[in-house]
NUPA-822409 format. One record per residue (C-alpha): residue number from 1; x, y negated, z negated. Coordinates in steps of 0.1 Angstrom, whole numbers, plus 5000, padded with zeros to 4 digits. Each point is the difference from the previous one (the first is absolute). Example, Ala and Ser with C-alpha at 12.3 -4.5 7.8 and 13.67 -1.06 7.14 Angstrom:
BEGIN
1_5123_5045_4922
2_5014_4966_5007
! end
This chain:
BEGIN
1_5031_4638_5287
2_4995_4986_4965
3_4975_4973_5008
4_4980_5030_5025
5_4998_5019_4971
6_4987_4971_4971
7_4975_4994_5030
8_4988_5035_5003
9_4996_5007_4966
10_4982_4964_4997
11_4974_5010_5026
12_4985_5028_4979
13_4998_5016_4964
14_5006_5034_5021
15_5018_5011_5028
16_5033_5013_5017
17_5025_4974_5009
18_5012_5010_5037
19_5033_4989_5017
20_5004_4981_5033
21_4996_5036_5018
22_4971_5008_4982
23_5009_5028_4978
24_4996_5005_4967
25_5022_4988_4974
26_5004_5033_4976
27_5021_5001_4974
28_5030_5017_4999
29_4994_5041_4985
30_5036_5004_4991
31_5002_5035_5010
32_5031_5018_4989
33_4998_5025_5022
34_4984_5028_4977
35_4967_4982_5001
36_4990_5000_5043
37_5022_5036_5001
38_4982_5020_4977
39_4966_4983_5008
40_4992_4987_5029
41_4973_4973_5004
42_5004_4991_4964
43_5017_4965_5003
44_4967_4987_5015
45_4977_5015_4973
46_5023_4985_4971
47_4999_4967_5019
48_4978_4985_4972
49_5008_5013_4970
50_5038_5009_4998
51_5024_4977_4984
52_4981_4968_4993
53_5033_4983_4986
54_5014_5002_5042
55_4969_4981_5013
56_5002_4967_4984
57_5012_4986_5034
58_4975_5018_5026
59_4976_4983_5013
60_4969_5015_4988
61_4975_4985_4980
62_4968_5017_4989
63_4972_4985_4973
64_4971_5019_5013
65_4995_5041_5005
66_5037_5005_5013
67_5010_4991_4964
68_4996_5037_4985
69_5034_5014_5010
70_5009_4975_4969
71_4971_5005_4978
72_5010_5038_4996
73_5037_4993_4990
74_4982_4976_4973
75_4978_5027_4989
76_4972_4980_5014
77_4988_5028_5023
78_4961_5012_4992
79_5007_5034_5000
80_5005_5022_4969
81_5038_5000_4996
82_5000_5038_4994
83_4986_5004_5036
84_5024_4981_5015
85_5029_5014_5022
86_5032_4995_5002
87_5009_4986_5033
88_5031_5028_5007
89_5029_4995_5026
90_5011_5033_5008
91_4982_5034_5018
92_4994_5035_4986
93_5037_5012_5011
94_5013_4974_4974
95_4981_5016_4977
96_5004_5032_5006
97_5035_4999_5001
98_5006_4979_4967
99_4977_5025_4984
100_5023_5026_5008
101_5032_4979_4997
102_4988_4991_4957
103_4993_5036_4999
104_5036_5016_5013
105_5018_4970_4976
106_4979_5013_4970
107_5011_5036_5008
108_5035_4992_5013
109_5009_4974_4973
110_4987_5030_4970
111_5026_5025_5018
112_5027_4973_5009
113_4999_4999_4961
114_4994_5034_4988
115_5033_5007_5020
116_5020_4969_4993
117_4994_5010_4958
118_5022_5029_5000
119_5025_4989_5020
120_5001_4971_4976
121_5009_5027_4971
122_4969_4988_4980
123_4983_5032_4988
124_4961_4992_4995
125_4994_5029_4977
126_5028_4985_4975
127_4987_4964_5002
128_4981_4987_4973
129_4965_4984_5000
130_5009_4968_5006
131_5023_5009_5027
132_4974_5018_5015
133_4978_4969_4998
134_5024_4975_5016
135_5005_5024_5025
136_4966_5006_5004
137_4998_4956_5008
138_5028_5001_5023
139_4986_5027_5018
140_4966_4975_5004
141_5018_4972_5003
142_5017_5016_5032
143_4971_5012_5018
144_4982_4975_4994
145_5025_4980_5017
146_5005_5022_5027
147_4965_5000_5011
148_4996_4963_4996
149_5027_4992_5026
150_4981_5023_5022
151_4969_4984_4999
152_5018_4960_4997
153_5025_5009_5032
154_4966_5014_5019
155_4982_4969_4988
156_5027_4976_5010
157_4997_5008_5039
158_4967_4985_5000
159_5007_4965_4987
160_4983_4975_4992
161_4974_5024_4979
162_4969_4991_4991
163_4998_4980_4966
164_4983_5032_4985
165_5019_5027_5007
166_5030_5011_4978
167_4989_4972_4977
168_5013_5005_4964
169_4987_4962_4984
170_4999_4989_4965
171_4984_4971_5005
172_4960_4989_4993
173_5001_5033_4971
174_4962_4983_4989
175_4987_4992_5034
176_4964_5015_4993
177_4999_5010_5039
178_5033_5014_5004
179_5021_4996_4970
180_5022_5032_4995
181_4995_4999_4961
182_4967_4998_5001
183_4994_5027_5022
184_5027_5021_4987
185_4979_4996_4963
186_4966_5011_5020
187_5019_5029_5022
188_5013_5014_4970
189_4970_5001_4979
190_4981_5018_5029
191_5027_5023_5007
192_4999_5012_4965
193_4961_5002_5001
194_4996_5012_5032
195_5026_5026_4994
196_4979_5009_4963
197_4975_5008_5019
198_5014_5020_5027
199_5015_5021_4974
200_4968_5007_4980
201_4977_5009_5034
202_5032_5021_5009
203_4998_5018_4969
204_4964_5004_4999
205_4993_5017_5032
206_5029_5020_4998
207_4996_5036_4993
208_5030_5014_4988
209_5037_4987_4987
210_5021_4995_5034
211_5037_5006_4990
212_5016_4969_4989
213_5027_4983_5026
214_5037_4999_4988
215_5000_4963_5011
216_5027_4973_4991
217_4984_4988_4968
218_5010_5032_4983
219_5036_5001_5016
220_5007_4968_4982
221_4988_5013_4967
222_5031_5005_4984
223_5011_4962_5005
224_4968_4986_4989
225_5005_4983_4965
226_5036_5018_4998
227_5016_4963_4995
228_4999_4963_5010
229_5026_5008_5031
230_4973_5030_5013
231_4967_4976_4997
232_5017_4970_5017
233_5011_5025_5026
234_4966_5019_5003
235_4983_4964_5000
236_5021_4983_5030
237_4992_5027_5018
238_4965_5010_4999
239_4989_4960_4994
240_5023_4979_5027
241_5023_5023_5020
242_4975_5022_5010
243_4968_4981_5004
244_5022_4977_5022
245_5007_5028_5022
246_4968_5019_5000
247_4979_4967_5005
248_5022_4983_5027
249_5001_5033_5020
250_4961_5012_4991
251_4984_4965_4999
252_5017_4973_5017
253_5017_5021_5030
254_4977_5033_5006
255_4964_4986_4989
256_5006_4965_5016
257_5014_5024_5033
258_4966_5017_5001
259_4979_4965_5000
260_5012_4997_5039
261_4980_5031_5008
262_4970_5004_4975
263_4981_4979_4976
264_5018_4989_4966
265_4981_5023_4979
266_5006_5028_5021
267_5035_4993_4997
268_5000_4999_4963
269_4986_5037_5002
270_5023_5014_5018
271_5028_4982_4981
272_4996_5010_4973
273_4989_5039_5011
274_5036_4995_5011
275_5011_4984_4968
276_4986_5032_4981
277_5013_5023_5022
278_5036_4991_4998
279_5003_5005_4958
280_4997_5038_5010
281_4975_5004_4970
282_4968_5017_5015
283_4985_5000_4966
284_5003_4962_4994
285_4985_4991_5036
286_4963_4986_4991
287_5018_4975_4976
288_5030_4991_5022
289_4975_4997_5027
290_4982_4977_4978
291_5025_4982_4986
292_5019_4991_5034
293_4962_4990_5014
294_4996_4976_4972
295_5044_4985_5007
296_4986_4996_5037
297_4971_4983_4988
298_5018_4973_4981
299_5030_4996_5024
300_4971_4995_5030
301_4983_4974_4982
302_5033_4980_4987
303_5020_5008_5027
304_5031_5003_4976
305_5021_5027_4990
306_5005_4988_4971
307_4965_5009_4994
308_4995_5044_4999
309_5036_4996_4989
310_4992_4990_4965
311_4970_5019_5000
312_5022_5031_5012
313_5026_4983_4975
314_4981_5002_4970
315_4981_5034_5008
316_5033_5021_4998
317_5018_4978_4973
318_4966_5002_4976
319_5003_5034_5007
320_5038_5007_4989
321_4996_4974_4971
322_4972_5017_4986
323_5012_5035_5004
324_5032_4985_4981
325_4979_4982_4972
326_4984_5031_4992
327_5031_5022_4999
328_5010_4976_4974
329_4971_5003_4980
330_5010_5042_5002
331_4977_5008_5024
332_5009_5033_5022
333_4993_4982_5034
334_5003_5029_5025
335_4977_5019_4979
336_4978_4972_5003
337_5004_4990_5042
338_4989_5040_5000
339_4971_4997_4983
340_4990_4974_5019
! end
């Protein structure tokens, strides 16, 4: 069998190596069972691009147009990274119902907790502020965690993924093409322009003063700038525990979900409609919608979540430091989040 392979891949810079019988030699899918259950067909399609590491002894050998499966895992591909799609294992009822299954964990985890409190004897109203803001991080930390093993047990029935999906990489941070720090410097400064602008068209076709939303900025008011304990707190949440969450979920599981279906900037619409929608803050919508728009921007073209997340990261942090910063320097902030 060696020497009828060596001789078939001598005969040609292209081809598929066939056994004694005539049929193809394919390389082995290693399906897990998740993978041919929950979509059916899909082993075949992923032939050429899943798992390069798992071919290096089939007997295929392609230096001509059949090379392009390996050109776009190389970022070789000719087509605009950001129009791209993902290449996604499972079918809309996988969606659908991890939707719904991060949803009842965000819910059920914030009651699991509002009940197990009292029943702990801790009384919230006599807690100080720094209680209230570690509480405030486990309370994160938890649901975050909850809704992560969602997604990660979900994601683990279709094994071997594709290289980009999931991905959280730190390496290549200058790569002009795809580096994460690069295009976490770009998305940022567009985010805040973009959103800049946003705000002043909002403002100038608007008519009258809508009522201001009671949104989670001002619930945290009392904790910004109160101490050290209460900014480290407020920081960890709103720059790593929650952009982890709200990025994995929003960006690397619902907008790469939608790819399978509709084009890629299609998908980054209605991802980040969604993303909007779910802070509950109707008044804040054309910059959330704007913001998430410019996270599924960068996370398309890098394809790492690393990416939006600092982005996301430095967006919420930038806001709480400066919000603390000022209440330093005596100024009344919710007076001034009002105003504005």
């Amino acid at each position: 069998m060696v020497s009828q392979l060596v001789s078939c891949l001598s005969q040609s810079s292209s081809l598929f190596c066939l056994s004694d019988s005539r049929r193809l030699i394919l390389p082995k899918t290693h399906n897990r069972g998740g993978l041919s259950r929950f979509s059916p067909g899909f082993v075949s399609r992923r032939l050429f691009t899943v798992n390069r590491k798992k071919w290096r002894s089939a007997c295929i050998f392609n230096s001509g147009e059949e090379s392009g499966g390996e050109e776009k895992l190389q970022g070789g591909n000719s087509e605009w990274p950001i129009l791209q799609r993902w290449e996604v294992p499972w079918e809309w009822q996988t969606v659908s119902l991890t939707s719904l299954a991060c949803a009842l964990s965000f819910v059920l985890t914030g009651l699991t907790e509002m009940a197990v409190i009292p029943f702990l004897g801790i009384n919230v109203e006599k807690l100080s502020l720094d209680e209230k803001a570690e509480i405030l991080f486990l309370d994160q930390g938890l649901t975050t965690a909850v809704v992560l093993a969602v997604i990660f047990t979900v994601a683990k029935t279709f094994e071997p993924l594709p290289q980009d999906i999931l991905r959280y990489d730190l390496k290549q941070p200058f790569n002009l093409q795809k580096g994460w720090l690069v295009w976490s410097g770009i998305g940022l400064v567009g985010a805040v322009g973009a959103i800049a602008l946003t705000g002043v068209a909002i403002s100038f076709f608007r008519t009258e003063t809508p009522e201001r939303d009671v949104d989670s900025l001002m619930k945290l008011l009392p904790l910004i700038g109160s101490s050290n304990i209460s900014t480290l707190s407020l920081v960890g949440i709103t720059g790593i525990l929650a952009p982890l969450l709200e990025e994995t979920v929003f960006r690397g599981f619902f907008m790469v979900s939608l790819t399978k279906w509709v084009p890629t900037p299609i998908a980054i619409i209605i991802s980040s409609a969604a993303f909007a929608l779910a802070h509950l803050t109707p008044g804040e919508f054309p910059q959330l919608f704007i913001l998430g728009s410019v996270l599924g921007l960068s996370y398309a073209q890098t394809r790492n979540l690393i990416t939006p997340m600092i982005i996301h990261g430095f967006w919420n942090s930038g806001v709480i430091l400066l919000l603390t910063f000022l209440q330093i320097q005596g100024y009344d902030i919710k007076e001034l989040l009002q105003a504005n």
